[in-house]
N, C-alpha and C positions, 0 to 999 in steps of 0.2 A: 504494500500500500504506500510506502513511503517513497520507494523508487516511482511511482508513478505519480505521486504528486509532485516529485524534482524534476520527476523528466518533463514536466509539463510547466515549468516553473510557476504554481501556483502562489506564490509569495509575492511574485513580483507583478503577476497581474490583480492579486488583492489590494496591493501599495497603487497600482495604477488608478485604479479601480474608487479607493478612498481618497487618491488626491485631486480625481477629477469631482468626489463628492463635496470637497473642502472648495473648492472654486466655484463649484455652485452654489454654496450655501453664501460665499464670500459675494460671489453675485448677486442673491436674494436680497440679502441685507440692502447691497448698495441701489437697488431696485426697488426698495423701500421707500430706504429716504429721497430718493427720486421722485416714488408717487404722491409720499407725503408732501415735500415741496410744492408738486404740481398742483395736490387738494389746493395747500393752502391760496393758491395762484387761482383756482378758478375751473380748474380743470382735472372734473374724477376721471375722467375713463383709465389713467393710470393704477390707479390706489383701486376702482374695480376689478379690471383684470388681474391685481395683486391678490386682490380677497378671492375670487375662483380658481386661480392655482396654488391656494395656501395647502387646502388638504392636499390635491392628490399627486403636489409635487414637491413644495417646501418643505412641510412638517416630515413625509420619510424622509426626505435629503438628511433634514437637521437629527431625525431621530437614529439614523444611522451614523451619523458624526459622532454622537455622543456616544450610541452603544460601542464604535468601535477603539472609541478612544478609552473607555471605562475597561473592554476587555484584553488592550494591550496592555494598559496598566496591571490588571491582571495576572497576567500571562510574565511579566516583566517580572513581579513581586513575587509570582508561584518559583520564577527560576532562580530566585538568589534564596529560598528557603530551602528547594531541593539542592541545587547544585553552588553552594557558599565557595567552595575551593576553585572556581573555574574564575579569573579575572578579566574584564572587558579589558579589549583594549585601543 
């Protein structure tokens, strides 16, 4: 099982994978305060179209940012309790 997730480099299309999720969410925000702007300006169709792509495209973006940084962290902490003797370098 493990040779077939290297040979497919599964790691590196996860990191792709999440850093293209981190630019979207980096995008959303700045799309935001764009529509916000634009409300205050006079002009909703921005800030509406923000609110009908909020569920079924923002919120996973953003809910996947967090879970996957919550389970690196994880992952990071599990390996210095099992493996203490091994040093980053």
């Amino acid at each position: 099982m493990i040779d077939f997730i290297s040979r497919f480099d599964f790691k590196k299309y996860l990191d792709n994978f999440l850093l293209c999720n981190l630019f979207i969410v980096i995008f959303s925000a700045l799309f935001f305060i764009f529509s916000l702007i634009m409300e205050i300006n006079g002009k909703s169709i921005f800030l509406n179209f923000f609110r009908r792509i909020w569920e079924p495209f923002i919120l996973p973006a953003i809910t996947i940012l967090i879970f996957s940084t919550l389970l690196i962290a994880f992952i990071s902490w599990l390996k210095k309790k099992v493996l203490p003797e091994e040093e980053d370098i």
